[in-house]
N, C-alpha and C positions, 0 to 999 in steps of 0.2 A: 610602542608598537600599536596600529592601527590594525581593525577586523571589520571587514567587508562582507553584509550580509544579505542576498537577494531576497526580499522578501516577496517577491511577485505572488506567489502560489497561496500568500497567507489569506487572502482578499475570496470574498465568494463562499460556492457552500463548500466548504473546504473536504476535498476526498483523499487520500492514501496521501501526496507527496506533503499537502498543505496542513493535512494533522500532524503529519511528521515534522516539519520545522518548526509547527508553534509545540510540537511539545519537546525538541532540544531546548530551543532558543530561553521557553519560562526559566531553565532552569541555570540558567547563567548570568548569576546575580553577582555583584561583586564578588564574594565569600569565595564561589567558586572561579574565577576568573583569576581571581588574587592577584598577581606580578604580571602575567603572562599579555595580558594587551591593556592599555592604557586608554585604549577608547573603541567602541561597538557601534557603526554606521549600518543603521537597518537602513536597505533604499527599498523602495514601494513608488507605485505607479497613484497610491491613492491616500488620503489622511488616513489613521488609525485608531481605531476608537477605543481607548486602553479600558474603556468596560465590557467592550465585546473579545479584544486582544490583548491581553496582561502583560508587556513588557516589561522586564525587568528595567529597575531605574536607571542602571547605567546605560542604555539603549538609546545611540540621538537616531531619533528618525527623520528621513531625509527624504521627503516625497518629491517626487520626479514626474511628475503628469504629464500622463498617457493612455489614449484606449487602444494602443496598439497590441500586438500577439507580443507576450514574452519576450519571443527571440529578435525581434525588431530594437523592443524596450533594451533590451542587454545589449543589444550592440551599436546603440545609439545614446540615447539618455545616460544610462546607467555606466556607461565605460568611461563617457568622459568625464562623469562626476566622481568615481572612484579610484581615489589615491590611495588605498590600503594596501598596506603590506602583505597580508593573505585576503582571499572573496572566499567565502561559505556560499558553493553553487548546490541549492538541494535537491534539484531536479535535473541532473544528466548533461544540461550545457556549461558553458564558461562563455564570454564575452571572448570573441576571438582575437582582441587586439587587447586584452586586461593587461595594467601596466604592473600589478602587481603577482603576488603566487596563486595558485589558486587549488581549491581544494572540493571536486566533484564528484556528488554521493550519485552514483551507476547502481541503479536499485535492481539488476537484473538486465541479462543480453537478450529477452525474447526477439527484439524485432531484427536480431540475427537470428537468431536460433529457428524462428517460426515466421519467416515472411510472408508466408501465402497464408497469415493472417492480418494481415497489415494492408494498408491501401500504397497506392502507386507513390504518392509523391514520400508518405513514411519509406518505403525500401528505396527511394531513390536519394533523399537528403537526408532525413531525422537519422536513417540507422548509420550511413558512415560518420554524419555528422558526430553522433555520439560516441563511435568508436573515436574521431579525433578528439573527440574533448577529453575522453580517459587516459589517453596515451601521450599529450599536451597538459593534461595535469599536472601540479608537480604532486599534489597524490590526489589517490581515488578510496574513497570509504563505500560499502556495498552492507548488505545487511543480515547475509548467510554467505559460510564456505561454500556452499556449491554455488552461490552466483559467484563466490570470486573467482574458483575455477572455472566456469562458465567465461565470464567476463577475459580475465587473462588469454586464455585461450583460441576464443571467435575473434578478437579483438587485438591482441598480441598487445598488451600491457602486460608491462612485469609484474610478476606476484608482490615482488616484495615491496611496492608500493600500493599494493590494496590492504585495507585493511577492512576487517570484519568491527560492525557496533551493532551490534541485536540491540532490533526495538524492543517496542514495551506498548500497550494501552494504557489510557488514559483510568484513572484513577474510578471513575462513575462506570464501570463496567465491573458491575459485580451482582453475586448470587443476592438476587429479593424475591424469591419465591413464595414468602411470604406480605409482600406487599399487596395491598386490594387492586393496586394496578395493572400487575401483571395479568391477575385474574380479569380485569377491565378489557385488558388489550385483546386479549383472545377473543373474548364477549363481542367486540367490536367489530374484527375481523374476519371471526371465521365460525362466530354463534357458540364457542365453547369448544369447538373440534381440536382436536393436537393438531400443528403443521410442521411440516418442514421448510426449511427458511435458507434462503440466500440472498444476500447482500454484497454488493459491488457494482465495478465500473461492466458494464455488457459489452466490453470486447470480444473480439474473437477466440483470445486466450482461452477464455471463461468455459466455455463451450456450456452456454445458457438453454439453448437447442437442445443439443443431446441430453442434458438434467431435466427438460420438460419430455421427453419422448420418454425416460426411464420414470419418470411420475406417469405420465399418461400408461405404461406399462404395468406399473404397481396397482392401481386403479383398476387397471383391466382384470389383475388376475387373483386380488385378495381385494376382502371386504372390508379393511378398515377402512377406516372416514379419513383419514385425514385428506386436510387440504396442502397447498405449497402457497408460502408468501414469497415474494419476488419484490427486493427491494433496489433500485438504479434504475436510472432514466432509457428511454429507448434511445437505439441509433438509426442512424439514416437508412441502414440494411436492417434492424432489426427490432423488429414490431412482438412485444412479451406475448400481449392479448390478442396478435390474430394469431401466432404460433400456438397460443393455446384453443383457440377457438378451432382450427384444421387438426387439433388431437383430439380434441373432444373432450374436454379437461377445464372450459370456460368456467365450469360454474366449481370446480373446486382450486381453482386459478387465485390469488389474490397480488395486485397488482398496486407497488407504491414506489412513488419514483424520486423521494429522497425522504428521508426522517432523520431527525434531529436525533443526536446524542441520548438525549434522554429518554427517546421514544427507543430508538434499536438496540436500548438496555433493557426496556420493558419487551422489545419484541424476544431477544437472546433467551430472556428468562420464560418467555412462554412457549418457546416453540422445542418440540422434542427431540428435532434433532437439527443441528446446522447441516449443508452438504456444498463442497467445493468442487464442482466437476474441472476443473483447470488440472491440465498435465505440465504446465511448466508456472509452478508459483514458488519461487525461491523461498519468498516472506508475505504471509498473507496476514493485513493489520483481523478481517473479518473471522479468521480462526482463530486468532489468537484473544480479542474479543467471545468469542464464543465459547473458548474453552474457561476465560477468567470468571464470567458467572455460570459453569457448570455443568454447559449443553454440550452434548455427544458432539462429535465431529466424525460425518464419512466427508471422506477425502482418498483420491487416485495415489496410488502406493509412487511416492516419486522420492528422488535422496534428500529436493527440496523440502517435501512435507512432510518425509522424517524429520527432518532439523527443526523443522518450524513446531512442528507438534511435539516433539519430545516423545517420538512412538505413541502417543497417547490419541488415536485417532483409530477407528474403523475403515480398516484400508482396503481400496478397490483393487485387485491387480493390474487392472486396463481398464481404459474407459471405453466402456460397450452399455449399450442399452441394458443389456441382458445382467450384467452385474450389476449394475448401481441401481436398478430394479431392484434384486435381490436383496442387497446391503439395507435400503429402506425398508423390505419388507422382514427382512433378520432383525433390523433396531429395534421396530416398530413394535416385534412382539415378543421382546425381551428385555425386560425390567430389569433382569443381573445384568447385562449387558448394559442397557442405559446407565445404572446406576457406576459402574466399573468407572467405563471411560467419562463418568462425570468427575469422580474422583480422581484418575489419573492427568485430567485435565488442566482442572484445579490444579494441582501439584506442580504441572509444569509453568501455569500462568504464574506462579510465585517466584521463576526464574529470570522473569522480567522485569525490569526497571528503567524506567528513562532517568532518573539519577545516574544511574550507572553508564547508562548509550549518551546522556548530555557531557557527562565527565571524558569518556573515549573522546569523543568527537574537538573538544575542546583541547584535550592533545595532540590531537592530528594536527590539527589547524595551527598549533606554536610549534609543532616539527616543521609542517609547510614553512612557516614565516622565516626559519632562520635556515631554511636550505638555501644552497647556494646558487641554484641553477633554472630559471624561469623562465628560456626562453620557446617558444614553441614552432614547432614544425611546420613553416607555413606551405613548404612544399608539396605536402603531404593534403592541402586540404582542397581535394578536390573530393565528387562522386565518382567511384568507381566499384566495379560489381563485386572487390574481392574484402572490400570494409566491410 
C-alpha cells in the first residue's frame, strides 16, 4: 500500500496548517507505520532541507517544481504524479480528479459560518470548494467535536466519516521563567513593562480591532502600564500600527510580524496574559502554546474554547469592548487569578500529544485505503450560494 502526502504547506515561515503536518508527518517513522503502507510519497513544489525539515527515513520525497498557488499545484503537477492508494490532504482541498482515496483534515467551517468575513472570491470558490472536498472525501479528520459538528452540519458531510485528532505543540514551548531570556525579551520590547500578547494569522475571524479598542479602553480607564505585543503580519485591509495610532495606544502598541519558535516561547513566558478575541476558533495552536508554558488565557466564552482550553481559560461572555477591557483589567490585578489559570493551564497542555494525533491520523488514513468506494461527485462541483 502506497501513502500520498501533500506537502505544499511545509515550505515558508510555516503558520497553523504547515506546523500541523510537519508535526504529524515527524512522527511516522517506520516503528509506527509498521504493516500498514509499504511506502510514504511526500510531494512538494520545492527540495527539502532535511536540517531545517526532519523527515522521517522512510519519506521519498518527490519534488514537483512550481511557483504556482497550491491549488493549481494540486491539480496539475501533483495529480498526475500521484498513484497512491490514499493522499493525506492537510489543508481543506483534495486534487479533484485524485485517482486514488483521499483523506481531508477540514480544520473548521468558518468561511461558512462567517462570510462577511471573508473576501468575495473566498465566499464565491474556496468555501463550496471546501464543502466539496469534505463530502468527496472518502473521510474527513477535523480537530475539535464542535468543528465536526460545525462541519457535518453547514456542509452536509456525514458525522460518521469525520473523525476528531486533537493536536498538540511542539515540544520547545514550555515554562522558562527562569531563563535570562525571558527576562531579556521583555527588556527589549516593552523596557521591563508586563504585556498582553497575541499571536496569529489577522484575519477577520481574529477580531484584532476589537482587542486593540478594549486595550486602548483598559488604558483609558486604570493605571497599570502594561503594554500589548501584536505578533502577525498585516493585511491588505488591515494596518496593527495605524489602528493603533487612531486609538491613541501607539506608544504602548508593540508590533512584530512574525517570530521564530524560539522567540514566541520566550515571548509566552513573558507576557502576563495571552488574549484570543476570535468568536469562532474551533482549535487555536496560540492557546494551546500559551497555556503549555503557563500564561493565563482570556478567551470569548464559545463551546469551541471550552474544548480547546479544557475550561481552563478566563472567559468573556461576548465580545464587547466593554468586557474584554474588564477581563484584562481583572488579570492584570490579580495574582490568585494569574496564578490559578496558570496552573489549570498547564494541566490541560499535558492532555496533548502529537504521538497520540500522529498515531489517529495514521489510522484513518489505512481505514481510507482499504475502503471501497472513491468515487466523487462531480455533479455536484459547481459554485452555488447554498455550499
Amino acid at each position: 500500500m502506497k501513502l500520498g502526502v501533500n506537502g505544499w504547506r511545509i515550505h515558508g515561515q510555516r503558520t497553523g496548517v504547515g506546523r500541523y503536518l510537519l508535526n504529524v508527518i515527524k512522527n511516522w517513522t517506520p516503528q509506527m507505520v509498521g504493516g500498514r503502507f509499504d511506502e510514504i510519497n511526500f510531494y512538494t513544489p520545492k527540495p527539502i532541507d532535511q536540517n531545517e525539515i526532519p523527515l522521517p527515513e522512510n519519506f521519498r520525497v518527490r519534488v514537483l517544481p512550481s511557483d504556482k498557488p497550491m491549488l493549481v499545484w494540486e491539480n496539475t503537477l501533483m495529480v498526475r504524479a500521484a498513484d497512491d492508494d490514499v493522499i493525506f490532504c492537510p489543508s481543506y482541498t483534495r486534487s479533484i480528479y485524485a485517482r486514488g482515496k483521499t483523506v481531508v483534515v477540514t480544520h473548521d467551517a468558518t468561511q461558512k459560518m462567517y462570510p462577511e468575513l471573508f473576501s468575495k472570491s473566498v465566499r464565491l470558490f474556496y468555501t463550496p470548494f471546501y464543502g466539496w472536498c469534505a463530502r468527496n472525501a472518502t473521510e474527513v479528520i477535523t480537530t475539535t467535536e464542535a468543528a465536526r459538528q460545525d462541519i457535518a452540519r453547514v456542509w452536509n458531510v456525514p458525522l460518521e466519516k469525520i473523525t476528531v485528532t486533537r493536536l498538540a505543540i511542539a515540544d520547545s514551548f514550555k515554562p522558562s521563567l527562569n531563563d535570562p531570556k525571558v527576562h531579556g525579551m521583555r527588556e527589549r520590547h516593552t523596557g521591563g513593562a508586563p504585556f498582553f500578547f497575541f499571536v496569529g494569522k489577522l484575519s477577520g475571524r481574529r477580531n484584532v480591532p476589537r482587542l486593540l479598542e478594549s486595550f486602548a479602553r483598559f488604558k483609558q480607564e486604570t493605571s497599570f502600564p502594561h503594554k500589548m505585543i501584536i505578533v502577525g503580519p498585516d493585511t491588505a485591509t488591515l494596518n496593527i500600527t495605524e489602528i493603533g495610532a487612531e486609538l491613541g495606544i501607539a506608544e504602548h502598541l508593540i508590533r512584530l510580524k512574525y517570530a521564530t519558535d524560539e522567540d514566541l516561547n520566550l515571548l509566552y513566558n513573558a507576557a502576563e496574559a495571552f488574549v484570543m478575541p476570535s468568536t469562532y476558533e474551533t482549535l487555536s495552536f496560540p492557546v494551546m502554546e500559551a497555556q503549555a508554558v503557563g500564561t493565563p488565557v482570556i478567551c470569548v466564552d464559545t463551546p469551541g474554547a471550552r474544548e480547546n482550553t479544557g475550561g481552563a481559560a478566563f472567559f468573556i461572555p461576548k465580545l464587547e469592548v466593554a468586557e474584554m477591557s474588564k477581563a484584562m483589567s481583572e488579570v492584570a490585578g490579580n495574582a490568585a487569578l494569574r496564578h490559578e489559570l496558570s496552573e489549570k493551564g498547564l494541566a490541560n497542555a499535558q492532555t496533548f500529544s502529537w504521538q497520540k494525533c500522529s498515531a489517529e491520523t495514521l489510522a484513518v488514513l489505512a481505514q481510507a485505503a482499504h475502503a471501497t468506494d472513491s468515487t466523487a461527485d462531480f455533479t455536484a462541483l459547481k459554485v452555488n450560494s447554498n455550499d
